[in-house]
N, C-alpha and C positions, 0 to 999 in steps of 0.2 A: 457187206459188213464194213463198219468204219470203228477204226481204232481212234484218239487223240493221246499223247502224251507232249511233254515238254520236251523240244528240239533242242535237247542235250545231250549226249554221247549216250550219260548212263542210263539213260529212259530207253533208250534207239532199242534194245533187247526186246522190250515187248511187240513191237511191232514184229521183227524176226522170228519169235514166236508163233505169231496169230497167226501170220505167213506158213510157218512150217504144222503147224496146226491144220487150217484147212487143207494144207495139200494131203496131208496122211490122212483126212476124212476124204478128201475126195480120191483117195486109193493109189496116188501118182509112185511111183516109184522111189524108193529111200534116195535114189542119189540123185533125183527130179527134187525131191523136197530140199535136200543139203542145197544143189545149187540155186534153189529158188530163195533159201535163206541168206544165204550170202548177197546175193542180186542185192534183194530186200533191205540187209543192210547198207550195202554200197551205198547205195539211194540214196535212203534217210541219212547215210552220214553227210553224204556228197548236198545235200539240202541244208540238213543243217547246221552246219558249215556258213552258210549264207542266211542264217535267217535270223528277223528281226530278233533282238533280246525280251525274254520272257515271252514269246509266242511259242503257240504248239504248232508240234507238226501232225499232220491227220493224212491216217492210211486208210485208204478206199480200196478196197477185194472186193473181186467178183469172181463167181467160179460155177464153171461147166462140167460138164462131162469129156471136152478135150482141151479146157484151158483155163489157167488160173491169171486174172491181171491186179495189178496194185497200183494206184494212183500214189503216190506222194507230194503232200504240199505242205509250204512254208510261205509266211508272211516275210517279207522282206526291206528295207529299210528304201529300195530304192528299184531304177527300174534295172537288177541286176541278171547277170547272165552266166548259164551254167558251165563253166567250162569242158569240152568234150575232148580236151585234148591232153586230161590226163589218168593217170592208170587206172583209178577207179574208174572211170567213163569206159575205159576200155574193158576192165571186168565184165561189165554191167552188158555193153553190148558182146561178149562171148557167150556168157552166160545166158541170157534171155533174146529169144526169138523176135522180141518187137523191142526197141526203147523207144519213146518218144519225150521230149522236153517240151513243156508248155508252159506259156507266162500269159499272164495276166493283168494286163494295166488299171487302176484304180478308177471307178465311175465318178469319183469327187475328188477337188481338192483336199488331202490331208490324209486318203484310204491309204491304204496300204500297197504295196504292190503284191503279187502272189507269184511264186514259183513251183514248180511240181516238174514229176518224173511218173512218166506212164511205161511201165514193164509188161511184156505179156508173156508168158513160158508155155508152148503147149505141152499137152501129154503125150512122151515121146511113146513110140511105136514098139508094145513091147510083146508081139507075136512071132511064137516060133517058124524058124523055116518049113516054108509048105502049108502053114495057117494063113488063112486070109487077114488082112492088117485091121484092127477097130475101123469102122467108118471114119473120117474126119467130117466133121463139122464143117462148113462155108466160112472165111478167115473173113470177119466184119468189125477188124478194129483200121476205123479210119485213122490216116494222117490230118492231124486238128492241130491246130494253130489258138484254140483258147480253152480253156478248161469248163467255156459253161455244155459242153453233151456228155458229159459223165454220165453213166446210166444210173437214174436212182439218184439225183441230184437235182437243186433247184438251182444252179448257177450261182448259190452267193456262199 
């Protein structure tokens, strides 16, 4: 599923939304969904924050049976870089099992540059003592360095 809204603070809600939205469809636990909302906003604020004026920001979810992830991206004025060194970064990596930062350099003179935030939360383990734990799933999100293998993307 992909979201777009306008990378302004007071847009940023709908994405948190959709976020907290699919986790309750795919059944994750209320306070798997609160933190996956929070994650979600951190993001999108921490993006956009840095992104060009008047562009959107566009949320990419994908979601399993043991894991919910969100792309976030923003066009950006320049080849700029995401700071990881402050407390929203650090939320973001408590709260979510995987962060990844990925940029994107312009294929022409005058593009744009692209910034994003790849998040992945699994579903945590919620079987009683003495139950056997859900199966997990094989963990297949690569460490990428460009944003064109988004799954369900054509790279532009």
């Amino acid at each position: 599923m992909e979201v777009r809204v306008p990378a302004v603070p007071e847009a940023l809600v709908t994405v948190r939304t959709v976020a907290g939205d699919l986790a309750l469809r795919a059944e994750f636990p209320l306070d798997a969904v609160d933190d996956l909302r929070l994650a979600v906003d951190e993001a999108c604020t921490c993006l956009a924050d840095l992104a060009r004026p008047g562009t959107k920001l566009t949320g990419t979810f994908a979601v399993d049976e043991q894991r919910i992830s969100m792309t976030a991206s923003v066009s950006t004025t320049g080849p700029t870089r995401l700071p990881t060194d402050t407390f929203a970064y650090r939320v973001l990596t408590v709260l979510a099992d995987d962060v990844r930062v990925l940029a994107e350099t312009p294929t022409a003179p005058g593009d744009a540059h692209r910034l994003a935030l790849r998040l992945t939360m699994r579903r945590p383990d919620t079987s009683r003592p003495g139950e056997a734990p859900p199966r997990q799933a094989p963990r297949d999100v690569p460490a990428v360095a460009s944003m064109h293998d988004r799954p369900g993307t054509s790279g532009s």
